[in-house]
N, C-alpha and C positions, 0 to 999 in steps of 0.2 A: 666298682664304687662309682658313684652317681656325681655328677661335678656342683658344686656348692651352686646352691642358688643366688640372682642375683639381685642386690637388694637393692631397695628404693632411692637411698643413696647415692650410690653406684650408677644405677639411673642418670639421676639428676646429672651426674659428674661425666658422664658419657660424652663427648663431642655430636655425636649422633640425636641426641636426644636437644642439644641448644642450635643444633643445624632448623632442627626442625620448629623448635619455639621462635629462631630468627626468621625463620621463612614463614609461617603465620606471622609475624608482627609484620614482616612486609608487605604481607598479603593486605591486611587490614589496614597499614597506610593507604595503601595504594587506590584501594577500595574508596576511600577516606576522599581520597586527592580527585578520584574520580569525580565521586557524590557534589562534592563543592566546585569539581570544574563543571559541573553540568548545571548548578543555578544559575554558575556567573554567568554563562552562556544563555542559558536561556534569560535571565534579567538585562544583559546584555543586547540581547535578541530583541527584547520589549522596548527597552531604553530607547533603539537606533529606529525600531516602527513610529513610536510617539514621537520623537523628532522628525524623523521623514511625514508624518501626518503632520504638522509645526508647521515644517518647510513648506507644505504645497498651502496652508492656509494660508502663511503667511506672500504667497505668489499669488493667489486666487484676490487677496486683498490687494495686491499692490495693481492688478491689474484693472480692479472696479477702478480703483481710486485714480489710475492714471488712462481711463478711456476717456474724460469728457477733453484730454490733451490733445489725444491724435487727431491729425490732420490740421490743428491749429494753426498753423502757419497757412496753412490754404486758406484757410475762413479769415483770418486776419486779412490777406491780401484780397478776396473778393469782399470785403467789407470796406475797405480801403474805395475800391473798385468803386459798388454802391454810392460811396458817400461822395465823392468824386463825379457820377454820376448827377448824384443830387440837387449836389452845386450847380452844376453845369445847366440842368434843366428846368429847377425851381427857385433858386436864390437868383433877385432879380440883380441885373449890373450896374445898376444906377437907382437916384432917386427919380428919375422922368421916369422912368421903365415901373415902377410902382403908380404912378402919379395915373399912366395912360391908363394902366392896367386897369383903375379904380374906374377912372372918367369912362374907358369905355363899357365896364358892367354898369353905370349909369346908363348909360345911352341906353342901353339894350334891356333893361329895366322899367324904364321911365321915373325913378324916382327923384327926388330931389335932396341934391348936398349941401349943408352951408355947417360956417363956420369949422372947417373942416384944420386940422392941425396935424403936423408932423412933428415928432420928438425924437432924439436918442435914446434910446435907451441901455441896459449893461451890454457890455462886450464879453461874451464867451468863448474860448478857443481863437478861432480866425472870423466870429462871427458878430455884428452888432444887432443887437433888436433895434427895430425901426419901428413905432408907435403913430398908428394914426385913430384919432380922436374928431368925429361929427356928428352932428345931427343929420337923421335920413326923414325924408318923410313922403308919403303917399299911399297908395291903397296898398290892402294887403298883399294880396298876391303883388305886388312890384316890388314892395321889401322882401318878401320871399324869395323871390324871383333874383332881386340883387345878392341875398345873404346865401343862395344857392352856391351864384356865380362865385361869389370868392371863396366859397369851400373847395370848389371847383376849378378853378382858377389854374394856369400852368404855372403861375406867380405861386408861390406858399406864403399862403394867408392865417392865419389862427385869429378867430372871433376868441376877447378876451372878455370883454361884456357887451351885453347889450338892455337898454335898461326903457321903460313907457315912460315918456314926454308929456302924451298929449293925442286927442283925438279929437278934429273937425271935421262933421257931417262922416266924408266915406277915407276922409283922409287919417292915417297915423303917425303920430311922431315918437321916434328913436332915438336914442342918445346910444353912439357905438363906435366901440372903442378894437382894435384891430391890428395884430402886429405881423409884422413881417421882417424881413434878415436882408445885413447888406453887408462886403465885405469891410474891415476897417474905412480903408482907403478911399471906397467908393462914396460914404459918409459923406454930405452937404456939411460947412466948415457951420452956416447960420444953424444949424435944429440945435434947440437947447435940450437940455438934457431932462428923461421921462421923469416927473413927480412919481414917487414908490406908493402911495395911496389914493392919487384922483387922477381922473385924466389932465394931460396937460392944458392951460388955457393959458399960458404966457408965450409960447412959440407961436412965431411969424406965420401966419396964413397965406396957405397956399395951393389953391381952387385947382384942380382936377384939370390936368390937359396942360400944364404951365412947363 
């Protein structure tokens, strides 16, 4: 006799038959757990390149932005240096030391000065403008020759105007106006103080070579 068949039931009911429906479901978590640890990884992956590409931008900029610094401190002190320098070789030390400076590109010129003025004028830093105001007059080439010299000067001179007077026969007249730098201190107590739009004609005159 043939032993009963076994029914679908019975099946289901089997230990063997739920081992194996538990071990597919674990399969397919697993599988599951897999699939989703693999984007986190890879969006993870992405995430930390896009930052790491951030980072070095953000290096690349800081580095434009902090090159005109370096060596600052160098350039500071050879500026220092410079201006130190400057002083020393073109800011005249007194008001005679301007005065000669002037009288002798006369000489060597030939032109002619009069009514010649010295004024104060603003005090900058450690510096005062020093204002001088005359009429020049003589041939061309000797004004030339003069308005050369004070560009040229070891004195620092800066022509602030210069304006036409007047012309007789081969002669020319100038009205010229001229500053130059002294320190506070060295200031003459009489120069009155520079008028802000003409040149000055109230301070005490005083002729070239005094």
């Amino acid at each position: 006799m043939s032993p009963n068949p076994v029914t679908a039931r019975e099946r289901l009911a089997s230990p063997l038959t739920w081992h194996y429906a538990g071990l597919a479901i674990m399969i397919l978590i697993v599988a599951g757990l897999a699939i989703r640890l693999g984007m986190d990884w890879s969006a993870t992956d992405s995430s930390s390149n896009d930052a790491l590409v951030n980072k070095q931008i953000e290096l690349k900029t800081l580095e434009v932005q902090t090159a005109p610094l370096r060596g600052l401190e160098e350039r500071v002190k050879q500026s220092r240096t410079q201006i130190q320098d400057f002083y020393a070789k073109r800011i005249p030390a007194n008001y005679s030391s301007i005065a000669l400076e002037v009288g002798n590109l006369r000489l060597k010129s030939g032109v002619l000065l009069s009514r010649v003025q010295y004024t104060q004028g603003a005090t900058a830093g450690d510096l005062t403008e020093i204002s001088l105001d005359c009429s020049i007059s003589g041939e061309y080439q000797q004004i030339m020759q003069f308005v050369n010299g004070l560009e040229r000067a070891k004195t620092f001179f800066v022509i602030r105007s210069m304006a036409f007077t007047g012309q007789q026969g081969g002669l020319v007249s100038l009205r010229l106006r001229v500053s130059t730098w002294l320190r506070p201190p060295d200031v003459p107590g009489w120069m009155t103080p520079t008028p802000a739009d003409t040149p000055a004609t109230t301070a005490p005159t005083a002729q070239e070579g005094e």
